[in-house]
C-alpha positions, 0 to 999 in steps of 0.5 A: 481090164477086160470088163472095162468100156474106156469109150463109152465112160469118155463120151458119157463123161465128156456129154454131162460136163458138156464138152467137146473132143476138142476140149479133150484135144486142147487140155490133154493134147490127144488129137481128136481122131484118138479121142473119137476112136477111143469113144467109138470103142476101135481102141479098147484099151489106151496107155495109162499116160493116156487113162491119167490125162482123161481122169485129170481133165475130168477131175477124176483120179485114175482110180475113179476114172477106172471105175467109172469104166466099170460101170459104164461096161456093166450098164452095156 
């Protein structure tokens, strides 16, 4: 899980649909500030609760969701 960047998939993820924290925070019920920690990369690594609401707002399986991580960790 270390070549992950949950933040950056969040925000990346979050800009191309057009949504806001407080999309996040309405759907999920994660407040604002943790998405915005999340995204800031001052938390690197959520609870897999966690990891499971944002995939399923985004309409991503966990796995995709992972993934997409992945790739967002390699682009830098």
């Amino acid at each position: 899980m270390c070549n992950l960047n949950i933040g950056k998939a969040i925000k990346t993820l979050r800009k191309k649909n057009d949504n806001t924290q407080g999309d996040i925070f309405r759907a999920t019920g994660l407040e604002r500030g943790y998405v915005s920690r999340l995204e800031s990369g001052k938390i690197k690594f959520p609870k897999l609760k966690t990891i499971d609401k944002l995939s399923k707002f985004f309409g991503l399986k966990i796995s995709e969701f992972i993934k997409y991580a992945e790739e967002e960790h390699r682009e830098g």
